[in-house]
PyMOL commands that place a pseudoatom at each C-alpha (Angstrom):
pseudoatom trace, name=CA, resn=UNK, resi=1, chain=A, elem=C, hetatm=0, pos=[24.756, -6.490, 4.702]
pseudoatom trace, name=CA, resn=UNK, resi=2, chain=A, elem=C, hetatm=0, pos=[22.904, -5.909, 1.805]
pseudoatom trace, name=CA, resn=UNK, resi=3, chain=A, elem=C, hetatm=0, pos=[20.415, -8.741, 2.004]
pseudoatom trace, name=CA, resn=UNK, resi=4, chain=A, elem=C, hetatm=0, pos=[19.736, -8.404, 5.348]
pseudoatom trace, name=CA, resn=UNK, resi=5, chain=A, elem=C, hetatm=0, pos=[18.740, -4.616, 4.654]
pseudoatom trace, name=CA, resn=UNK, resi=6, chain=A, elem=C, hetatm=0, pos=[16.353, -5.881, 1.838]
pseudoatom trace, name=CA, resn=UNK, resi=7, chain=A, elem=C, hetatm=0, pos=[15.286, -8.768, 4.235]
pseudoatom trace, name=CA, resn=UNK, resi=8, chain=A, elem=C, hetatm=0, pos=[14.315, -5.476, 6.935]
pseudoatom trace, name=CA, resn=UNK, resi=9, chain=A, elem=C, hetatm=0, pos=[12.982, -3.978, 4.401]
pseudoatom trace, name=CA, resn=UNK, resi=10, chain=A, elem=C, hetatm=0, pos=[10.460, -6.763, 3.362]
pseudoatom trace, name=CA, resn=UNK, resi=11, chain=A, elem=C, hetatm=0, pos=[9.592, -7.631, 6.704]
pseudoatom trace, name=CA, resn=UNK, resi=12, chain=A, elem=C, hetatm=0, pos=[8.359, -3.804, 7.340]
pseudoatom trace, name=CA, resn=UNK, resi=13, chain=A, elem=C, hetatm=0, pos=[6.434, -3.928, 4.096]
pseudoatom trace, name=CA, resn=UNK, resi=14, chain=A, elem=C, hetatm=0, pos=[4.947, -7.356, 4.842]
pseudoatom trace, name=CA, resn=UNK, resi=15, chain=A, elem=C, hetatm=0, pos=[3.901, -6.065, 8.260]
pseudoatom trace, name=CA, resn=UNK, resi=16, chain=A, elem=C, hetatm=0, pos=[2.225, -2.770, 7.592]
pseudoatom trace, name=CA, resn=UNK, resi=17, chain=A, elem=C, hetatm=0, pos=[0.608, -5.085, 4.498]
pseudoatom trace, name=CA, resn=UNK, resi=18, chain=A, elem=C, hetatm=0, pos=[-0.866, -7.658, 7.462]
pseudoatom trace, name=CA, resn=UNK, resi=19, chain=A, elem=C, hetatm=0, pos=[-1.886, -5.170, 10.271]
pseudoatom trace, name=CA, resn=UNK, resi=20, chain=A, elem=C, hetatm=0, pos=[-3.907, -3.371, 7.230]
pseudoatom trace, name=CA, resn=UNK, resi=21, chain=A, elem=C, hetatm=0, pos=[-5.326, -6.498, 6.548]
pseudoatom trace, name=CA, resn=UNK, resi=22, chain=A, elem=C, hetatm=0, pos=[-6.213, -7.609, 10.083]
pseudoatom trace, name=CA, resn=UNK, resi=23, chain=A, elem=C, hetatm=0, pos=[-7.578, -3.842, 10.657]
pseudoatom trace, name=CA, resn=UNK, resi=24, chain=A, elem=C, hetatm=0, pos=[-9.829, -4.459, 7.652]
pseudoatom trace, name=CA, resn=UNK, resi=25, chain=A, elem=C, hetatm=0, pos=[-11.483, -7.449, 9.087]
pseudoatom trace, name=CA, resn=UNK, resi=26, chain=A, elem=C, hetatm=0, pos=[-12.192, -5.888, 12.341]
pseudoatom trace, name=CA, resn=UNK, resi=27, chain=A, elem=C, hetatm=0, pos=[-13.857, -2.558, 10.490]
pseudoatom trace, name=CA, resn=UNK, resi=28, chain=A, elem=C, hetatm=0, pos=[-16.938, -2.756, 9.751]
pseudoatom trace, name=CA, resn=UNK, resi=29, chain=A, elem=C, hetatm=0, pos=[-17.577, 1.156, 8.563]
pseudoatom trace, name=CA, resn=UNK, resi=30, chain=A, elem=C, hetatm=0, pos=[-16.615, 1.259, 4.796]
pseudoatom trace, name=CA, resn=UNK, resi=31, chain=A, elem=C, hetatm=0, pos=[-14.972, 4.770, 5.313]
pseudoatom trace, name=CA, resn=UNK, resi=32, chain=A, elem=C, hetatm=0, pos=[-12.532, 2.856, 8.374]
pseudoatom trace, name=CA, resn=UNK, resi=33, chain=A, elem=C, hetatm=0, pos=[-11.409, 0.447, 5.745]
pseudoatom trace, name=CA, resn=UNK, resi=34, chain=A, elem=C, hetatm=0, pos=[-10.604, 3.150, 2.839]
pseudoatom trace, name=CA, resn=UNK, resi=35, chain=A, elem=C, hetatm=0, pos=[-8.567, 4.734, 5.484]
pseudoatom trace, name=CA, resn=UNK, resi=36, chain=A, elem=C, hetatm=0, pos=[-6.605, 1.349, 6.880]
pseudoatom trace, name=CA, resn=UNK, resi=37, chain=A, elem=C, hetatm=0, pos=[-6.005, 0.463, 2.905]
pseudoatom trace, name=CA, resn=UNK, resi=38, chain=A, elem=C, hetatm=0, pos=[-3.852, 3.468, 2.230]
pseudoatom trace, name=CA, resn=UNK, resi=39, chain=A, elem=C, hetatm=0, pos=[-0.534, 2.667, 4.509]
pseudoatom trace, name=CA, resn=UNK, resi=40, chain=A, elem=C, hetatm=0, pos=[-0.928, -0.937, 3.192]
pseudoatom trace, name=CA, resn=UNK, resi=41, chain=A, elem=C, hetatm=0, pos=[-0.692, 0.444, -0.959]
pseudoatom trace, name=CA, resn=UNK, resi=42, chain=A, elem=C, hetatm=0, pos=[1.346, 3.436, -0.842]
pseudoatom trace, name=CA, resn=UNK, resi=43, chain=A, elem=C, hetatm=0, pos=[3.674, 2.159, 2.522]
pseudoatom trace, name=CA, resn=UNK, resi=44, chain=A, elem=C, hetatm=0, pos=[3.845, -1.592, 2.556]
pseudoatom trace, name=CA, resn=UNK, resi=45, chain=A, elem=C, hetatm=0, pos=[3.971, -2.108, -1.581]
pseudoatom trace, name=CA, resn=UNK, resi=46, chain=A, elem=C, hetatm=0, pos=[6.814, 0.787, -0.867]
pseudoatom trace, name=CA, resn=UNK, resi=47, chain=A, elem=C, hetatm=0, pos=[8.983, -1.054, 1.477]
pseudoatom trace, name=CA, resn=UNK, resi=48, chain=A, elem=C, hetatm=0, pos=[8.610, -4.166, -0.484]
pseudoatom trace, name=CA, resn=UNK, resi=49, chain=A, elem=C, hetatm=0, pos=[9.851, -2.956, -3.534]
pseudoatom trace, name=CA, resn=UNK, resi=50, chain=A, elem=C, hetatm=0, pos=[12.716, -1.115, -1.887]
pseudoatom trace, name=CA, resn=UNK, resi=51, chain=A, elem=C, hetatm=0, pos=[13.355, -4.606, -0.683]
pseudoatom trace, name=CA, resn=UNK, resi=52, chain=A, elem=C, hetatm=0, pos=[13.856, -5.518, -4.219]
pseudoatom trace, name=CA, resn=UNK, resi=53, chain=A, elem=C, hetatm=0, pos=[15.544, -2.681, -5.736]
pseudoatom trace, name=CA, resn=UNK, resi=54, chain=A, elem=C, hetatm=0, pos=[18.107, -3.397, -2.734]
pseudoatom trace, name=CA, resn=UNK, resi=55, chain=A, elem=C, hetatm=0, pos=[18.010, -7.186, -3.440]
pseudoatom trace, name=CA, resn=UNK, resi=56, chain=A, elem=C, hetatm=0, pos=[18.569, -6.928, -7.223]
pseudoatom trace, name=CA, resn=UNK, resi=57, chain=A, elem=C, hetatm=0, pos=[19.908, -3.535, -7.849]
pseudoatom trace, name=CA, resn=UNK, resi=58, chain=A, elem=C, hetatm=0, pos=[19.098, -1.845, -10.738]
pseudoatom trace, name=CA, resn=UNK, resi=59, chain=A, elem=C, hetatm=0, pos=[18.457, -4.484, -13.265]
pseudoatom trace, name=CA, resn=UNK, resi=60, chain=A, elem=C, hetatm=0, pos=[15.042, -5.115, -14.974]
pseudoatom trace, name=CA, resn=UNK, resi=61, chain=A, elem=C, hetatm=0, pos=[13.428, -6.317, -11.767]
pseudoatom trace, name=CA, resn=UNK, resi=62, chain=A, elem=C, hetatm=0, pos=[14.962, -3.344, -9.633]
pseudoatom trace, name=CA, resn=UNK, resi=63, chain=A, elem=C, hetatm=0, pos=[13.694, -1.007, -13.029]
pseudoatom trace, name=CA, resn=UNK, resi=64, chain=A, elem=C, hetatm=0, pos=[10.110, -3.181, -13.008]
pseudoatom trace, name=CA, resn=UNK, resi=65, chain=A, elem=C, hetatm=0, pos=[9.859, -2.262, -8.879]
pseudoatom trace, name=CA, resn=UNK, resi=66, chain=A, elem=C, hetatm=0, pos=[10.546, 1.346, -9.200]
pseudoatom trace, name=CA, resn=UNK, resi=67, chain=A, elem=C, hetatm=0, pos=[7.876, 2.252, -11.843]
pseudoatom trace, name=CA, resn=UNK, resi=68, chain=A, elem=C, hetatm=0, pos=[5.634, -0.090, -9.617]
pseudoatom trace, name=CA, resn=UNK, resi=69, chain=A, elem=C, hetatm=0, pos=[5.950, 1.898, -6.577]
pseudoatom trace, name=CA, resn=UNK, resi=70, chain=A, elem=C, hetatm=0, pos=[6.003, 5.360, -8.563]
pseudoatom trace, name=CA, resn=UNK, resi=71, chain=A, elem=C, hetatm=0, pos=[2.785, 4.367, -10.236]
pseudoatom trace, name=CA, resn=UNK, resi=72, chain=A, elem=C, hetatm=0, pos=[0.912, 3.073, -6.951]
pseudoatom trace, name=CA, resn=UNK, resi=73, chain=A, elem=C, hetatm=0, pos=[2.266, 6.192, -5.184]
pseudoatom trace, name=CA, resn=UNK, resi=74, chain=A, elem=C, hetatm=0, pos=[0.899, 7.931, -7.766]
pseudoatom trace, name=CA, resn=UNK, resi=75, chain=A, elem=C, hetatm=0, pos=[-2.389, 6.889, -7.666]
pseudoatom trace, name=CA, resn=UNK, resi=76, chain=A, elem=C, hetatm=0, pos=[-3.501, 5.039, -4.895]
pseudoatom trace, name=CA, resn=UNK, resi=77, chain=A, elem=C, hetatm=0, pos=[-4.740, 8.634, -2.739]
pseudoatom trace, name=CA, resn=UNK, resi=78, chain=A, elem=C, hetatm=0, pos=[-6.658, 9.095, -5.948]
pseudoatom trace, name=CA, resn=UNK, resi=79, chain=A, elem=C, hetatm=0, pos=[-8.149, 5.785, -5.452]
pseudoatom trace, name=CA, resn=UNK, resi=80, chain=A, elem=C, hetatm=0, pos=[-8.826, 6.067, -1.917]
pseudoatom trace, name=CA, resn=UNK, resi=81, chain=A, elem=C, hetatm=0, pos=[-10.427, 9.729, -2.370]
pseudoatom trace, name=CA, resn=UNK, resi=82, chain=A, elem=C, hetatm=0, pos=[-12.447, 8.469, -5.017]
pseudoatom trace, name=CA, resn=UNK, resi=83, chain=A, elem=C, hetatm=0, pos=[-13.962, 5.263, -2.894]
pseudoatom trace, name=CA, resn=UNK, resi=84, chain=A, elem=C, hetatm=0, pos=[-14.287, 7.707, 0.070]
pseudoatom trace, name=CA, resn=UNK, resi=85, chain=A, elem=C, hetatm=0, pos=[-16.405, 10.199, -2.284]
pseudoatom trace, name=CA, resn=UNK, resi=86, chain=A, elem=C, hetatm=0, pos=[-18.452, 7.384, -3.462]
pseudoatom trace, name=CA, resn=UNK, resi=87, chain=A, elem=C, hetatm=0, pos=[-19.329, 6.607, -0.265]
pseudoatom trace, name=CA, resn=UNK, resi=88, chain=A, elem=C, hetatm=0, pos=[-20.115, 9.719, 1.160]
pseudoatom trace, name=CA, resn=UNK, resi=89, chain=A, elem=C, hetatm=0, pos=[-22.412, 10.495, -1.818]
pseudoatom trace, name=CA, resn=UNK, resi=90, chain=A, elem=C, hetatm=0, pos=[-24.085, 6.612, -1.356]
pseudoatom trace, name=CA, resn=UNK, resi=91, chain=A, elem=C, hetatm=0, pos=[-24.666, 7.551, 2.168]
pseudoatom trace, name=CA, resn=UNK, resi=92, chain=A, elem=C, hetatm=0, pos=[-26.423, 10.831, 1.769]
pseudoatom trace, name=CA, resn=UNK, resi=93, chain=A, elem=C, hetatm=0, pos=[-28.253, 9.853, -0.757]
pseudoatom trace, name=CA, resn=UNK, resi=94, chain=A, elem=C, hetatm=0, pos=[-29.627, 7.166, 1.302]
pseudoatom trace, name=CA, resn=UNK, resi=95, chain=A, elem=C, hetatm=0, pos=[-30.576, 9.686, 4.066]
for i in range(1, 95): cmd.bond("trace and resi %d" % i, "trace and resi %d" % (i + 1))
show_as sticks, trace
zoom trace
């Protein structure tokens, strides 16, 4: 029961990780891409380390998944916001 809740678990990760992916090679707009990368680092790195906290349990490599996922949670919108600014300042200063 338990593995094959961690083995749901990665599979949702792993597939919110790949559509990102395949979404990011189809954009071509810069401020598309910010927006498909978000679900992939805060969602997909999410589920995946769920999968392992529910694989291992709450040994080092449960602990090591936890802080992971708190600390991309954390600040991965503050990455994305960031790039986004960037870009909108690049593009008005090129206008």
């Amino acid at each position: 029961m338990r593995d094959g809740f961690a083995i749901a678990l990665l599979a949702l990760g792993l597939l919110v990780i790949v559509v990102s992916c395949v979404g990011m090679a189809v954009l071509t707009d810069p401020m598309d891409r910010v927006h498909l990368v978000t679900p992939a680092s805060t969602l997909g790195v999410g589920a995946v380390c769920a999968a392992v906290v529910v694989h291992e349990g709450l040994d080092a490599s449960g602990l090591s998944a936890i802080l992971l996922a708190a600390v991309l949670a954390a600040t991965s919108p503050l990455v994305s916001h960031a790039t986004a600014r960037s870009i909108a300042v690049r593009r008005q200063e090129e206008q």
